[in-house]
C-alpha positions, 0 to 999 in steps of 0.5 A, a space after each residue: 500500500 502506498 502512503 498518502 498525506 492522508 495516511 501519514 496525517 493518521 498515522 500521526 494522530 493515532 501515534 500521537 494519542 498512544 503517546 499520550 496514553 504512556 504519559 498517562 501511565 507514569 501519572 497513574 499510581 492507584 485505582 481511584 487514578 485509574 478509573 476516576 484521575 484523583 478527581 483533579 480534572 479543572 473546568 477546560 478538560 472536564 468540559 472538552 472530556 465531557 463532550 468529547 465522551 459524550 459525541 461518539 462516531 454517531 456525531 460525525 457518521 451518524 447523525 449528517 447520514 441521518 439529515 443527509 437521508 431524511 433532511 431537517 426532520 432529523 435535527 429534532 435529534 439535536 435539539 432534544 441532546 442540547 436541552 438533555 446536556 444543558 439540563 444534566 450538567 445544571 441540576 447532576 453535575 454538581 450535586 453527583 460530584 458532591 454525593 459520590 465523595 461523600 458515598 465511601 468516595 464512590 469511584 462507580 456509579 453501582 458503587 454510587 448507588 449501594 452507598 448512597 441507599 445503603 445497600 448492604 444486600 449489594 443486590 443494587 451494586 450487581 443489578 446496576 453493574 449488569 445492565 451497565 456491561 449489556 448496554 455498554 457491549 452494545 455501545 462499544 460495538 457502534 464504536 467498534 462498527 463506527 472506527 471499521 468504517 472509517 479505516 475501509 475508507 481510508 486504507 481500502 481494506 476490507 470490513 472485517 480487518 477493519 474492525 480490529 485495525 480501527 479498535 487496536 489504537 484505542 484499547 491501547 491507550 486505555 489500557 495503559 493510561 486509564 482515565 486520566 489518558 482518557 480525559 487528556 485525549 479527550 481535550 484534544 479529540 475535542 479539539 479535533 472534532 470543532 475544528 472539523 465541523 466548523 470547516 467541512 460544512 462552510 466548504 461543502 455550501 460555498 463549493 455548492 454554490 452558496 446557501 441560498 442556491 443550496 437549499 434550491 438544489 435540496 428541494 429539487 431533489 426532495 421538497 419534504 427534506 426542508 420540512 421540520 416535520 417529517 413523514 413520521 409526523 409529530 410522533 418521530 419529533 417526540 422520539 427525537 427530543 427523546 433522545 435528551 432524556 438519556 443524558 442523566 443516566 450515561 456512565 460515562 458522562 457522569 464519570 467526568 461530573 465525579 472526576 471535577 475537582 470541585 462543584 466550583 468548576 463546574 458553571 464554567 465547564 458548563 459553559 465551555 461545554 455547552 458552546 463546544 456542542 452547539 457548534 459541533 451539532 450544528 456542524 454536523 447537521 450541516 454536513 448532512 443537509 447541505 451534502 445533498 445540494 453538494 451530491 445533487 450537483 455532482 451526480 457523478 461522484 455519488 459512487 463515493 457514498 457506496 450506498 451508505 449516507 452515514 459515509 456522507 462526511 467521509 466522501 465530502 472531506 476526502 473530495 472537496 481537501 487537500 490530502 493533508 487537510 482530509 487526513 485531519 478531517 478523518 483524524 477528527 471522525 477517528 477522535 470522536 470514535 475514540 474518545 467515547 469507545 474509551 470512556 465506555 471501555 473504562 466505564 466497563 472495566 470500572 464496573 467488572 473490577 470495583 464491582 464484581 472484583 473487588 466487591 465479591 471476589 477480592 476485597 482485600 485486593 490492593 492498588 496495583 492489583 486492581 490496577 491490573 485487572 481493570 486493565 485485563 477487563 478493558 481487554 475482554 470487553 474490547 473484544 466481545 464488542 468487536 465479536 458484536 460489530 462482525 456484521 457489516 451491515 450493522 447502523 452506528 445511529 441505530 446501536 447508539 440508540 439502543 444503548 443510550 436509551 438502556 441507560 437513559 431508562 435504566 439509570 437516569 430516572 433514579 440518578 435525578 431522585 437520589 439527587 433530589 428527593 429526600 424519600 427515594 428508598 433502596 427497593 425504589 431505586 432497584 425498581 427504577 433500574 429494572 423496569 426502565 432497563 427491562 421496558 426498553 428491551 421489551 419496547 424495541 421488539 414491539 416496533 411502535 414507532 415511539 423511542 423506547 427512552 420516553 416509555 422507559 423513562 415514564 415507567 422507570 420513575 413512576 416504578 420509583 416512586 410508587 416503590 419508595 412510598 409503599 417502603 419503609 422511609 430511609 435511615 436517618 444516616 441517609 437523610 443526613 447526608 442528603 441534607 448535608 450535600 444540599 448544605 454544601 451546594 446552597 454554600 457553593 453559591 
């Protein structure tokens, strides 16, 4: 194989994050540093690592494949995540930084959960660990699916060589560096993935002859593109807003709030954070619509989309840039593939060592040790969801929703109400994990047209709360702490 700009340009930038990844290891030297950093993350990195965590591959694959299918009905999507991040990082962020150290210094949010309802069953820490492992073996695999497609355009390579191509670098860095190797690509992929977005769909409108011709161009191919209620009609606009109702449940998310060096960090990574997803949306939704007066107007060079539209932002970089230029714009679909495969990764070893591990099997176990077990259980997980991805065939769009709205349900409901009501219980909390989990498994099957997030989210909470009324009230010790978290939040501002 011949090396092009492009190929030396991503040789670079997977070299340089494994790089970073090694440095990591020399700041690593407990468990607590590798899953959470020592909670020392400053408002900058834990807002670009929030975000970079959050905005996997589906960012710059699957959502433009989505607007570049359907047109604007698809940004309903985008609207529903701006209002679900906003909300998480203004009412979780803080008072779940505060919680998880007052909880035996929680480096889970299983762990989380069995101190915060004093669960000396454990039987929340193994439910809560479980549905995180099921639901993160599906999200690991959109990004395993995701990284296969970008390397079989890149270096023409088939599928299934893909798969382990677009994984290796990824798993190497976590593996070795843990969180905070995680966190400080995460600032950089952050980066990576603004720069690309910002650039690509100003390019892609002025190469297609300016905004105004553009949207002629869409509507001649179809007119119901530019509509913002599409063929689905108001109900796949509910499904959509949906979508921002997952973000109070996502481990991986929750993990930067835990890791933030004090709830005093956090307005301002809000609104680093939020400004960064804004533009990021944004860019990505103009990719997609706009890629359709570019492909509309050059017919000829559709063949590059290889029937797939979650191709659209690969086909446009690699044909309207420079070589040098396009291999940065595809480091930045490989960033947002890595940074969030990582965080799920660590989140997953997190689960099977602190919880599993330590909890039942060792514990006694001492820092190296878990150290290197949590190693070991990024591994096996990195390969069951590469077994997950073998399918060709498989949507990154359409794996990320299931997943996010797994933990959305499962997770978010009882994440609010340990934060923010006093009465919440142990049974209504394992309630609210098992009907939100079980209803969006069953849901799925049943092809309503509705997100299976909002009937799970519904459900999920009214399980809680009907749960926690008919229980006993919870231990003063319990409520103590409730109140001394709120204490400490009315004296933050």
């Amino acid at each position: 194989m011949n090396l092009s700009p492009l190929h030396i340009t991503f040789a670079i930038y997977i070299l340089g994050m494994v790089g970073i990844g090694f440095a990591a290891w020399y700041n690593t030297r407990s468990f607590d540093d590798y899953i959470l950093g020592g909670r020392s993350l400053g408002s900058f990195v834990t807002a670009m690592s929030a975000g970079a965590s959050d905005m996997s591959g589906w960012l710059l694959l699957g959502l433009p494949g989505a607007l570049y299918a359907a047109g604007l009905s698809e940004t309903w999507i985008a609207i529903g995540l701006v209002i679900g991040a906003w909300c998480n990082w203004r009412y979780v962020a803080a008072p779940l930084r505060l919680y998880t150290e007052r909880c035996n210094n929680a480096l889970t949010l299983p762990d989380y959960f069995t101190h915060r309802f004093d669960d000396r069953s454990r039987l929340l820490r193994v439910i809560s660990a479980l549905v995180i492992l099921v639901f993160f073996a599906v999200y690991c695999a959109s990004g395993i699916v995701a990284g296969a497609r970008l390397f079989e355009s890149v270096f023409d390579v088939p599928y299934a060589q893909a798969l382990w191509w677009g994984a290796a670098a990824t798993i190497l860095y976590t593996l070795v560096g843990g969180f905070l190797a995680v966190s400080w690509t995460d600032t950089v992929q952050a980066s990576l993935m603004i720069f690309a977005l910002v650039l690509t769909p100003l390019v892609v409108i002025k190469v297609s002859g300016g905004f105004d011709h553009s949207l002629v161009l869409i509507a001649q191919v179809d007119p119901q593109r530019l509509h913002w209620i599409g063929a689905g009609g108001w109900l796949a606009v509910i499904s959509s807003m949906g979508w921002g109702l997952g973000y109070f449940g996502q481990p991986h998310i929750l993990a930067r709030f835990m890791a933030a060096e004090s709830p005093r960090t956090i307005p301002a990574a809000r609104r680093i954070g939020m400004t960064w997803m804004v533009l990021c949306l944004a860019g990505a939704i103009a990719v997609g619509f706009f890629g359709i007066a570019y492909f509309s107007a050059h017919g000829d060079q559709q063949a590059r989309m290889a029937g797939n539209p979650e191709r659209v932002f690969i086909a446009l970089a690699t044909l309207l840039f420079n070589p040098w230029i396009a291999g940065i714009l595809l480091s930045a679909i490989l960033a947002a593939i890595m940074s969030t495969l990582s965080c799920q990764l660590l989140v997953c070893s997190s689960a099977l060592t602190e919880d599993f591990y330590k909890g039942f099997l060792r514990p006694s176990a001492g820092q190296r040790e878990l150290v290197w077990i949590g190693r070991l259980a990024v591994l096996l997980i990195a390969v069951l969801a590469i077994w997950m991805a073998e399918n060709p065939d498989s949507r990154v769009l359409g794996l990320v929703s299931y997943a996010w709205a797994g933990f959305g349900a499962a997770f978010g409901p009882v994440v609010l109400f340990s934060l923010l009501w006093k009465r919440i219980t142990r049974n209504g909390a394992l309630a609210g994990i098992v009907v939100g989990a079980v209803t969006v498994i069953v849901w799925k099957q049943l092809d309503t047209g509705l997100y299976e997030m909002i009937p799970g989210v519904l459900l999920a909470s009214a399980a809680i709360v009907v749960a926690s009324l008919f229980d006993a009230p919870p231990s003063p010790q319990t409520q103590a702490i409730f109140d001394a978290v709120h204490d400490d939040l009315r004296n933050a501002h």
